[in-house]
C-alpha positions in Angstrom: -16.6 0.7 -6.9 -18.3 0.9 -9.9 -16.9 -0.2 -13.7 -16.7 3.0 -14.6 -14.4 3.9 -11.6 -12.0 0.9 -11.5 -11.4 1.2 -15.6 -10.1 4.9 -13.8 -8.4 3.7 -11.5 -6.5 1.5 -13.7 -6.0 3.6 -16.0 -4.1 5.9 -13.2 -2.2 3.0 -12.6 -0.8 1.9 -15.7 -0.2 5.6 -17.2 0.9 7.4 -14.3 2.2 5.3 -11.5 3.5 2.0 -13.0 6.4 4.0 -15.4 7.2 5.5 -12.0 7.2 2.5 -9.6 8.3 -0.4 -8.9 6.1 -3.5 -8.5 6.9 -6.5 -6.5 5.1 -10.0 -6.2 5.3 -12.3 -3.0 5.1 -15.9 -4.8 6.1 -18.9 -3.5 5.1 -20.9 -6.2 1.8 -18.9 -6.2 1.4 -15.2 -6.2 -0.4 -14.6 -2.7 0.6 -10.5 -2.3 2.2 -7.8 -4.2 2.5 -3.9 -3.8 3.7 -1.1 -6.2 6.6 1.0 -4.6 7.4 4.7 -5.7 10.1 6.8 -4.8 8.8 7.0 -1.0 4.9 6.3 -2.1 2.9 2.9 -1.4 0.9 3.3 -4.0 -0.8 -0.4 -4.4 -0.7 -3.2 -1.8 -2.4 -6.4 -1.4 -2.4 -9.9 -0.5 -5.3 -12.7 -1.4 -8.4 -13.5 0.8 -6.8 -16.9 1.1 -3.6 -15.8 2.3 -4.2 -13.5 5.1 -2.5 -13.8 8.5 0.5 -15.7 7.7 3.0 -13.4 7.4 3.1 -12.2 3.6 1.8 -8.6 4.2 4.2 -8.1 7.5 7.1 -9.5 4.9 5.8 -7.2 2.4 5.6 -3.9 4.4 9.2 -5.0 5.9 10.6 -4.9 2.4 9.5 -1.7 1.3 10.3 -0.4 4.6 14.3 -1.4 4.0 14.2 -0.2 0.5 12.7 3.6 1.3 13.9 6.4 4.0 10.3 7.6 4.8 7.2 5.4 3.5 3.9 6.8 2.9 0.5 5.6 1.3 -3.3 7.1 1.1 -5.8 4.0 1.9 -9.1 5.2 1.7 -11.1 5.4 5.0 -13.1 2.5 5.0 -10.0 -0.3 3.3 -9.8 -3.2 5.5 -5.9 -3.3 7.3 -5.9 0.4 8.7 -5.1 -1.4 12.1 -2.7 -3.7 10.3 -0.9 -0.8 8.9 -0.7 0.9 12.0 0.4 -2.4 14.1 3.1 -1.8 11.7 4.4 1.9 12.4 2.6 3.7 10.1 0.9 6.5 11.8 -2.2 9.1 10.1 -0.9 12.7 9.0 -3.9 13.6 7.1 -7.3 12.8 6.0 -8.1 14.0 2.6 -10.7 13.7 -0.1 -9.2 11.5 -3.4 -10.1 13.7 -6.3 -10.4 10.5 -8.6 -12.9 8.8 -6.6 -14.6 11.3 -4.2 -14.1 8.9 -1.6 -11.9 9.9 1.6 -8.2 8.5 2.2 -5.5 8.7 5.3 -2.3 10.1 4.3 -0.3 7.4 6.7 3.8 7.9 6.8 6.6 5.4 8.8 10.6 5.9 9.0 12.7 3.1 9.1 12.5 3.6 13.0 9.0 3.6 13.6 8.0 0.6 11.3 7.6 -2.9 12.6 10.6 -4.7 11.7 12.6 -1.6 12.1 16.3 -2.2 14.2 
């Protein structure tokens, strides 16, 4: 992604989705994931290079699972953790083209009943 497009994207972000959403931050004494939570949108989710595979993206998903009815986010195509995401209950209802960025995104959706931590 280019300058041009992340100053964009961030923009997005802080005008239209932040005073919307909720964001949370996994810490434990350093901030290794967060995500930003709308009504029933993922709209942001992430957790450092260095802190993959132990856990904090499972935990992460698992909260926002118990705090939403139906969960649904747009990664694009070609993000890293489609799999993980899908390990996890989240299944593809779409494909559609982003109108920001040109680039194509999955419209992915889980209940309560089909997530991973879900009973």
């Amino acid at each position: 992604m280019d300058l041009a497009s992340r100053e964009q994207e961030l923009c997005w972000l802080s005008e239209g989705v932040l005073p919307q959403g909720e964001a949370w931050i996994f810490d434990d004494g350093e901030v290794r994931g967060a995500m930003l939570l709308g009504e029933n949108q993922l709209y942001g989710f992430c957790v450092a290079p260095g802190a993959r595979g132990r856990g904090i993206g499972s935990a992460l998903l698992a909260f926002a699972q118990v705090q939403r009815d139906l969960l649904r986010l747009c990664p694009y195509v070609q993000q890293q953790g489609i799999a993980f995401l899908r390990r996890r209950g989240f299944r593809t209802i779409a494909k559609q083209l982003d109108e920001r960025s040109g680039r194509p995104r999955l419209m992915m959706v889980a209940a309560p009943s089909q997530g991973y931590f879900s009973g």
